[in-house]
GUDREN-313446 format. One line per 4 residues: their letters; for each residue x, y, z of C-alpha. Coordinates in nm, 3 decimals, always signed. Layout:
BEGIN
a> X Y Z | ... .
! end
This chain:
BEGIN
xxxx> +13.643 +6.503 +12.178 | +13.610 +6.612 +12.573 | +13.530 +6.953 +12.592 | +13.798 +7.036 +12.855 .
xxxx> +14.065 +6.897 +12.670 | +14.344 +7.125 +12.521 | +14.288 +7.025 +12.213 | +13.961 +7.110 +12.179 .
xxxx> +13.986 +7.421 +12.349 | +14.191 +7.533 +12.118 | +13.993 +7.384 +11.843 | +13.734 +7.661 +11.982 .
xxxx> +13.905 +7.939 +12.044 | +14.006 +7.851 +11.669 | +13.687 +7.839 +11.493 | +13.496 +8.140 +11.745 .
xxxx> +13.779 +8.379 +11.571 | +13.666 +8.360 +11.256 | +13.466 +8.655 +11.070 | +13.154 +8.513 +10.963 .
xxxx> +12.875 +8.618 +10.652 | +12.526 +8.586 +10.778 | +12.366 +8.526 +10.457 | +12.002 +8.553 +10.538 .
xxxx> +11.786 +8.750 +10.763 | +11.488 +8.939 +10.869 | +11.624 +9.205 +11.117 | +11.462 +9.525 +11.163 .
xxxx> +11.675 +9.872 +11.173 | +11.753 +9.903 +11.565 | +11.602 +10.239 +11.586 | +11.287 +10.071 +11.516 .
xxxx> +11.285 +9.825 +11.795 | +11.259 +10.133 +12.090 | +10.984 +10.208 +12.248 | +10.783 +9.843 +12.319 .
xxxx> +10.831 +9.597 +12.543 | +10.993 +9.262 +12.494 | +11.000 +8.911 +12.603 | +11.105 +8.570 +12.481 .
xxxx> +10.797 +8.518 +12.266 | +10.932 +8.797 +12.036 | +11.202 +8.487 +11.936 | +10.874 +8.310 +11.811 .
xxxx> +10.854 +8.467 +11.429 | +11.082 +8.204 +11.248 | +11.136 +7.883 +11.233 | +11.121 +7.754 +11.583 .
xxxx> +10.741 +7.792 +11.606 | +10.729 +7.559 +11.302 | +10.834 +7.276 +11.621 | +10.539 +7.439 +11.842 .
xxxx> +10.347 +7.363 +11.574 | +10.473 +7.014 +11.498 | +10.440 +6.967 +11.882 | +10.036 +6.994 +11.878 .
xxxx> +9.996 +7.390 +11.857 | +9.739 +7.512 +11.626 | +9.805 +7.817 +11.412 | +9.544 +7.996 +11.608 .
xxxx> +9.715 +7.948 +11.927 | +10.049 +8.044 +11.768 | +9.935 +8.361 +11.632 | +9.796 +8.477 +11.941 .
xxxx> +10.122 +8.370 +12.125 | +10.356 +8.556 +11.854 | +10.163 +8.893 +11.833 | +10.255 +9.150 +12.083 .
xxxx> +9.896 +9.334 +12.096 | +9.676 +9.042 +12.105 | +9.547 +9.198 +12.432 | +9.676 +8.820 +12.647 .
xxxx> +9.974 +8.913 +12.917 | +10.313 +8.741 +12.953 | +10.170 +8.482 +13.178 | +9.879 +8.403 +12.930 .
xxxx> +10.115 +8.391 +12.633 | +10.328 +8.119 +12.846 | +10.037 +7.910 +12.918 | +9.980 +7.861 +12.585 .
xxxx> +10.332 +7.769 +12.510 | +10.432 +7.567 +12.794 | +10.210 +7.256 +12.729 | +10.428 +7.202 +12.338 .
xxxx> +10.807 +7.372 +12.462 | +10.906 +7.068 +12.634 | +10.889 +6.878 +12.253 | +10.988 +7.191 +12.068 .
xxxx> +11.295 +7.260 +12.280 | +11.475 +6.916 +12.173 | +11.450 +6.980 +11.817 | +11.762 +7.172 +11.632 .
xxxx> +11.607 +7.519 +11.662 | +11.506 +7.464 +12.036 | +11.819 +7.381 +12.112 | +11.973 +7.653 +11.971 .
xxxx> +11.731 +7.920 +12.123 | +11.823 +7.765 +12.447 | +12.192 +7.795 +12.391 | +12.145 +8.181 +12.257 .
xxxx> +11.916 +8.244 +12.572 | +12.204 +8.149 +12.766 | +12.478 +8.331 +12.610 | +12.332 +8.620 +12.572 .
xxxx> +12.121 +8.609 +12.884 | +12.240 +8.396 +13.161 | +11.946 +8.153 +13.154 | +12.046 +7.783 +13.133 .
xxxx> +11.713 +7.686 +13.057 | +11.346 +7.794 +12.971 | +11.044 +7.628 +13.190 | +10.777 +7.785 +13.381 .
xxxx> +11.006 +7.933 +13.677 | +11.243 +8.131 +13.415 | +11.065 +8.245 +13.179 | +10.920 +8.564 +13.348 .
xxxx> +11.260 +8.642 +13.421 | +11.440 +8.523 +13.107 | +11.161 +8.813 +12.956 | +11.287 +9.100 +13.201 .
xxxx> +11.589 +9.013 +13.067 | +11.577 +9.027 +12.678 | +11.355 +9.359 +12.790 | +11.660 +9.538 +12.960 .
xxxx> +11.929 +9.419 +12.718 | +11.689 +9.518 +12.442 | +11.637 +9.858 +12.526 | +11.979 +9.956 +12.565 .
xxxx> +12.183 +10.110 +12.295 | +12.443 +9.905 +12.107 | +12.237 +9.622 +12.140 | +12.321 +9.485 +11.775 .
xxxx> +12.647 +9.582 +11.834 | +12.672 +9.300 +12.163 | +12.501 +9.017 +11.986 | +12.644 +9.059 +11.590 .
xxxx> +12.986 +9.166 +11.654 | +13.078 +9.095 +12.044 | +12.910 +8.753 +12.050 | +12.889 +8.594 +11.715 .
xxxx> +13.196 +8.756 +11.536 | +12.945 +8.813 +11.224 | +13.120 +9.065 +10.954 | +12.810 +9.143 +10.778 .
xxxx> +12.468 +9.006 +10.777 | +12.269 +8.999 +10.448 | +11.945 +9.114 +10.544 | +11.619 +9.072 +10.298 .
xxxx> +11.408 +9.385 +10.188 | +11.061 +9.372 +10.085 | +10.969 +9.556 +9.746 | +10.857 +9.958 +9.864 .
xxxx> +11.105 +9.906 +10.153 | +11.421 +10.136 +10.153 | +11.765 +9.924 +10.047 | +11.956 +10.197 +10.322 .
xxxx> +12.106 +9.993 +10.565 | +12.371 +9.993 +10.868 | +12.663 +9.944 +10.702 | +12.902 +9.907 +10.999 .
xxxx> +12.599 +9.561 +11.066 | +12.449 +9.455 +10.717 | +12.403 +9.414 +10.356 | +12.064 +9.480 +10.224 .
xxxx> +11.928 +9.208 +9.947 | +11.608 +9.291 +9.788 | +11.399 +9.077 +9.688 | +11.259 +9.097 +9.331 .
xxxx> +11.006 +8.828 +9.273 | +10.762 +9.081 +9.095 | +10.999 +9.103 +8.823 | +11.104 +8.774 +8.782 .
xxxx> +10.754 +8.624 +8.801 | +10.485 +8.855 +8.790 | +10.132 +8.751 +8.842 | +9.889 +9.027 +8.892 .
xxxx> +9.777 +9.348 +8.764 | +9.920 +9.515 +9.052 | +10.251 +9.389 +9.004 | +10.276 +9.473 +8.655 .
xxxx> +10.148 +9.856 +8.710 | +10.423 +9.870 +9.078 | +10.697 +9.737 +8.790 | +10.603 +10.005 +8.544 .
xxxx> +10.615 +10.266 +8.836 | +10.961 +10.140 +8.955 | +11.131 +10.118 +8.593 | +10.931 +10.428 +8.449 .
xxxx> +10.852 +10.214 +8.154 | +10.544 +10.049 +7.959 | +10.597 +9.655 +8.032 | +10.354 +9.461 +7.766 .
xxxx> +10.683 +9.249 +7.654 | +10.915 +8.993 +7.730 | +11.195 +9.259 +7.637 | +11.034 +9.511 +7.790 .
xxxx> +11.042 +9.328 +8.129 | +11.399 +9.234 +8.048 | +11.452 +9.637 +8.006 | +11.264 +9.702 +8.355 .
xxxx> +11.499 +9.433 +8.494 | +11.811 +9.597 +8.383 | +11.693 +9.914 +8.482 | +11.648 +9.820 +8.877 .
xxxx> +11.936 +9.675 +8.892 | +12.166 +9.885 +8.793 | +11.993 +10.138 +9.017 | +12.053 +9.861 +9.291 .
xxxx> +12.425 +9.842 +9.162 | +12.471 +10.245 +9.201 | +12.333 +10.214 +9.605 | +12.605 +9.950 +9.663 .
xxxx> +12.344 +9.588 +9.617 | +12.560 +9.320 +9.535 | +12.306 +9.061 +9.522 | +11.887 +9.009 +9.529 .
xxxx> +11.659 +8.741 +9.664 | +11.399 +8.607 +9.418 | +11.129 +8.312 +9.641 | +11.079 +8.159 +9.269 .
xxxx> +11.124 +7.770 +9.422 | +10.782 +7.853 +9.590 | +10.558 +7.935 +9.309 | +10.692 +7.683 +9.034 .
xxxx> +10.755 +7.313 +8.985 | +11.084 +7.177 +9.041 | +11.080 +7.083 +8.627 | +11.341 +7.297 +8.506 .
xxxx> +11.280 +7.317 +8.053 | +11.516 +7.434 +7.842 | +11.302 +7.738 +7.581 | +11.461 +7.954 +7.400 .
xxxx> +11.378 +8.367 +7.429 | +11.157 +8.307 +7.100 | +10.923 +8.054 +7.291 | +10.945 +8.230 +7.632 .
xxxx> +10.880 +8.566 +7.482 | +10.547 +8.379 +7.266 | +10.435 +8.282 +7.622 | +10.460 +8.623 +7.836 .
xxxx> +10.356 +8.828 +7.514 | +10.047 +8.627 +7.499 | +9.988 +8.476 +7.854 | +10.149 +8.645 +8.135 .
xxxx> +10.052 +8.999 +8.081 | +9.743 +8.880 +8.003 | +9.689 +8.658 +8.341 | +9.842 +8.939 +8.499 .
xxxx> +9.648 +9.258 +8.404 | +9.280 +8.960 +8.420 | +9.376 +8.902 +8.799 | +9.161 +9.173 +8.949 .
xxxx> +8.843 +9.066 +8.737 | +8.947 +8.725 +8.846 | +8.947 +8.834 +9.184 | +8.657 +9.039 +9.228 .
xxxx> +8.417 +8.808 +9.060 | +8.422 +8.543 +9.428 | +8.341 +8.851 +9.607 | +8.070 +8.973 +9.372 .
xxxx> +7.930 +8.616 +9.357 | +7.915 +8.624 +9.740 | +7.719 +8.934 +9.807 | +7.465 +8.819 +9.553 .
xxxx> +7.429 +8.493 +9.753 | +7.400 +8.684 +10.068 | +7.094 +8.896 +9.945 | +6.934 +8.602 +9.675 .
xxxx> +6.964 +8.363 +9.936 | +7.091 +8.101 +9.679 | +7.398 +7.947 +9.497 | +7.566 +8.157 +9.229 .
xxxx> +7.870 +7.970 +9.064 | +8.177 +8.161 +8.912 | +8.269 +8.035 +8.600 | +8.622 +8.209 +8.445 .
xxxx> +8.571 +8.392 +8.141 | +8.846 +8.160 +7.930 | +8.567 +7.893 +8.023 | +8.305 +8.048 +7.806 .
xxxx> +8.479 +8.361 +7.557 | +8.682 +8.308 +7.258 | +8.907 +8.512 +7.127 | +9.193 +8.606 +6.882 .
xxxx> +9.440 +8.777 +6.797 | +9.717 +9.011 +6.972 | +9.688 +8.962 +7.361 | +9.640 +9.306 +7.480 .
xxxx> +9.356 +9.390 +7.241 | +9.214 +9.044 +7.113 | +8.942 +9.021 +6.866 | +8.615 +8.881 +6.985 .
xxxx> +8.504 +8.509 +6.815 | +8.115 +8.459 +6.858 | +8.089 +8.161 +6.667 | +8.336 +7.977 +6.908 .
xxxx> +8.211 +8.161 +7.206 | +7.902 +8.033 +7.107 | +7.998 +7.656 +7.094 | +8.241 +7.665 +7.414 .
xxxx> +7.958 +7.876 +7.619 | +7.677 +7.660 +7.534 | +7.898 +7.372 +7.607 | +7.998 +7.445 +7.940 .
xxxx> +7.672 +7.605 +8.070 | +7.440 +7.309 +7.991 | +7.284 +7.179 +8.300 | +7.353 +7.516 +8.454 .
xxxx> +7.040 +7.572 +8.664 | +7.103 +7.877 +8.917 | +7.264 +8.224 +8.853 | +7.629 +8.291 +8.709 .
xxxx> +7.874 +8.557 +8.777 | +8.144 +8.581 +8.455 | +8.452 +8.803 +8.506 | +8.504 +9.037 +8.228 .
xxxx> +8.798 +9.225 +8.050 | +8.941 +8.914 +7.937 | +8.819 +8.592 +7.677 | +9.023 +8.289 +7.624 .
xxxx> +9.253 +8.205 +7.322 | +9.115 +7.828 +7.108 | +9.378 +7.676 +7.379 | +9.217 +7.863 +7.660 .
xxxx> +9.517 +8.111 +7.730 | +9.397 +8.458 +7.873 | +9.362 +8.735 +7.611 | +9.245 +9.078 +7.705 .
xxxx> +8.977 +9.218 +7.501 | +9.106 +9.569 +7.509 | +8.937 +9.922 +7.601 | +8.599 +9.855 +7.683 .
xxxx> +8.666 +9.487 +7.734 | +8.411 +9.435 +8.013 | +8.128 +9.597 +7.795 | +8.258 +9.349 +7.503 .
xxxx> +8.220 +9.058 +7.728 | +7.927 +9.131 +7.818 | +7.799 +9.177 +7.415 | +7.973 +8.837 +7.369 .
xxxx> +7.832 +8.612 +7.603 | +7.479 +8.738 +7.513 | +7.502 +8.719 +7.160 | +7.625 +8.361 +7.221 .
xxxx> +7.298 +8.281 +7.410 | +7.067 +8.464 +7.184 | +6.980 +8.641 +7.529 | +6.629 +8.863 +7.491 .
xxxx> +6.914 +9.187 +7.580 | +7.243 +9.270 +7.732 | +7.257 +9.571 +8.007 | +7.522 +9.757 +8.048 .
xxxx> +7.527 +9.962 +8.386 | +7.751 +10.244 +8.362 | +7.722 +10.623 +8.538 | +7.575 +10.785 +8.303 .
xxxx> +7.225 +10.802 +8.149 | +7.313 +10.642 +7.821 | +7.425 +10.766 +7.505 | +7.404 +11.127 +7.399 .
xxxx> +7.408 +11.287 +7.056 | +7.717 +11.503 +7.171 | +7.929 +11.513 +7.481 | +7.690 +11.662 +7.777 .
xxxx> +7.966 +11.796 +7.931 | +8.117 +12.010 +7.679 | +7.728 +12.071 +7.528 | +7.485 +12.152 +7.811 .
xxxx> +7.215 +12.079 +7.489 | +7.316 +11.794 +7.442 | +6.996 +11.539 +7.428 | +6.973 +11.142 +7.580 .
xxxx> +6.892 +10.944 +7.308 | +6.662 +10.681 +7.386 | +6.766 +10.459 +7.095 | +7.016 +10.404 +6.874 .
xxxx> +7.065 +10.201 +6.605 | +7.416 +9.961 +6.572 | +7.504 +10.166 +6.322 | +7.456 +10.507 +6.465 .
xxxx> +7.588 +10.354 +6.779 | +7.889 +10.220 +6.643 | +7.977 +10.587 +6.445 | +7.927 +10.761 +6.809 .
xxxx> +8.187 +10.539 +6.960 | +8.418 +10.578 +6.624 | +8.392 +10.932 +6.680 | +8.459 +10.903 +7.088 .
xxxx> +8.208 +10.893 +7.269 | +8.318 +10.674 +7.549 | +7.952 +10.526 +7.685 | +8.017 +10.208 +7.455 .
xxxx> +8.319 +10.108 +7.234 | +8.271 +9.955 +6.901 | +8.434 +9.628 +6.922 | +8.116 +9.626 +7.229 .
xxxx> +7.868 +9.673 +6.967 | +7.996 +9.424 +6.647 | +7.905 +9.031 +6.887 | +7.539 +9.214 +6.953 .
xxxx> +7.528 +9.352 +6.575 | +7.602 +9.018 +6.433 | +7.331 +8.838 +6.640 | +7.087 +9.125 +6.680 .
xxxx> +7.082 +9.147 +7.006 | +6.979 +9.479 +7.206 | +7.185 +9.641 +7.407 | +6.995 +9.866 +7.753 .
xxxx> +7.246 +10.112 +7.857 | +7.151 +10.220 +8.208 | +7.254 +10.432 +8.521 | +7.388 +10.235 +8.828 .
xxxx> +7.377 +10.567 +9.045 | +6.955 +10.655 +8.884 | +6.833 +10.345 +8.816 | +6.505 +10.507 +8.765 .
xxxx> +6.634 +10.645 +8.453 | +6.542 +10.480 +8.149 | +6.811 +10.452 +7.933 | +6.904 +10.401 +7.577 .
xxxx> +6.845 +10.105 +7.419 | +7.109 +10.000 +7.153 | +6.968 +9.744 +6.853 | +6.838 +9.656 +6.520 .
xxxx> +6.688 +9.952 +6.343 | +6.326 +9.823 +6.310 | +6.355 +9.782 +6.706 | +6.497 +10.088 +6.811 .
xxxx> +6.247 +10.259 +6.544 | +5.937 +10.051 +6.766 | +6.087 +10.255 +7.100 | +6.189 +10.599 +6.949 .
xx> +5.760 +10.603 +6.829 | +5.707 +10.510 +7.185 .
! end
């Protein structure tokens, strides 16, 4: 239809009068957009730099053109546009920032002799009040606009402009160790279940429902397959009881381990490979405190270290289930991995590096007299951690019991200090003579 026809005039007039729901956006409170300078490559954060991209521009180039204190000026920031706009601008969101750079601006079209002043521009109209006001209302005709919020950022919005939707991906599918604890901060609850989480759930949102949220935002199609399977709560509960926590509250030994790995690369001057603990631990049992399994360990470990020639760096905390599913191995799960693994080898000792001395007969800081004991026994050792003593938990001891294998408990912070050394009595006996 000709645009100067009645018919379609009226056909616009028509369709500009109705109140529209913007159901998805990223816009900052306008108090917070005072005090800086703009310019069109502020329009750069969504979406239409995707086309700059698909035009030839690296990410590199992008990044530097999108952030405001990368140090380049206006000009520089153009010259590293201008050789990909003229492809970007015919695509669906070029064309529409050219249209919206016109309406709301008075530029017909952006090239290298409007740009500098398309930028003044957006600058002025920017940094006068009642911007939003112009462009959401005036402009667009735009009701409300539902505007995303990031978890720790505050649902209070304009409501005269917008809707805030939070999103909640940490509850729906959380991942980390971090998560979990911000979840349990949030709901003021323990989460170690599937009902538990459902409980959390609940809780947020009917705290969202009393601040006037009407709806939340969760990115799930971005971290899962597009399979959707039918479980029932019996099934889905057996998995986040016994997986999810588990891979969640693991994810910081998981995560360190790389970065552990890479400093002792940096000063050995050779390659250390990171193998995951469900690799080489078995466990059993109840997920948050599972029992260790030295036989199996001792199969799986030998198994999957054989040809293994260089050093290895094994996350601890955590062992796998017989399926390889993360199980925690409880307080003083590190220490217990580290029992494990050795006891699996038949290693000639395990140390421990804590930040104390080693063991003491009584707690040196209630008992100034209390004496370093240079070796213990399993048994003693296992009747100081039964009583508390928190330099070595029990379950720690029982993989290094079963296979005799010592255990050096030394100081990280005086390495000079030698120690107590944790093993079979007629060993310790050959050290407490010495």
């Amino acid at each position: 239809m000709p645009s100067d026809t009645p018919a379609f005039q009226a056909l616009h007039e028509a369709i500009a009068a109705i109140p529209l729901i913007d159901t998805h956006e990223h816009i900052k409170p306008e108090a917070t957009l005072a005090g800086r300078t703009w310019s069109l490559f502020d329009f750069l954060e969504h979406y239409v730099s995707s086309d700059l991209v698909s035009a030839g521009m690296s990410r590199e180039a992008l990044e530097k053109l999108r952030q405001p204190d990368n140090g380049l000026s206006l000009e520089e920031r153009w010259n590293l546009m201008a050789p990909y706009w003229p492809f970007a601008k015919t695509t669906g969101y070029g064309r529409a920032m050219t249209a919206y750079m016109r309406d709301l601006f008075g530029i017909d079209d952006i090239n290298e002799t409007t740009w500098a002043e398309l930028s003044r521009r957006i600058n002025d109209a920017r940094s006068r009040p009642g911007w939003y006001r112009t462009v959401l209302k005036d402009k667009a005709n735009i009701d409300c606009s539902l505007v995303i919020t990031w978890p720790g950022e505050p649902v209070a919005v304009d409501r005269a402009f917008f809707r805030a939707v939070p999103i909640l991906d940490h509850y729906a599918i959380p991942g980390t160790r971090a998560e979990l604890e911000q979840l349990e901060k949030e709901a003021a609850c323990s989460i170690q279940t599937l009902d538990q989480l459902l409980t959390a759930q609940e809780t947020m949102l009917d705290a969202f429902t009393r601040q006037g949220i009407a709806a939340v935002k969760i990115f799930l199609a971005y971290r899962r397959t597009l399979r959707f399977d039918r479980v029932s709560k019996t099934e889905a509960a057996r998995v986040f009881d016994t997986e999810v926590v588990a891979r969640a509250l693991a994810a910081g030994e998981r995560l360190s381990a790389p970065l552990f790995a890479a400093t002792l690369e940096a000063v050995a001057g050779r390659p250390v490979e990171v193998i995951d603990a469900t690799e080489l631990l078995v466990a059993a049992g109840s997920p948050e405190e599972a029992a260790p399994q030295l036989e199996a360990t001792r199969q799986r470990s030998r198994l999957r270290l054989a040809g293994c020639l260089g050093p290895v760096v094994v996350p601890g905390f955590y062992a796998g289930a017989g399926d390889g599913a993360p199980l925690l191995l409880g307080r003083g799960g590190s220490d217990t991995s580290a029992t494990l693994l050795g006891a699996a080898l038949a290693a000639d000792r395990v140390e421990i590096w804590t930040d104390v001395d080693g063991a003491y007969d009584r707690d040196p800081r209630r008992f100034p007299e209390a004496r370093l004991c240079p070796a213990l026994d399993f048994a003693a050792a296992e009747a100081l951690a039964r009583s508390g003593a928190k330099v070595l938990h029990a379950q720690a001891i029982a993989p290094a019991r079963a296979a005799g294998t010592p255990i050096h408990l030394r100081n990280t912070f005086r390495p000079e200090a030698p120690g107590t050394v944790v093993g079979p009595r007629e060993a310790v006996a050959v050290r407490k003579a010495a």
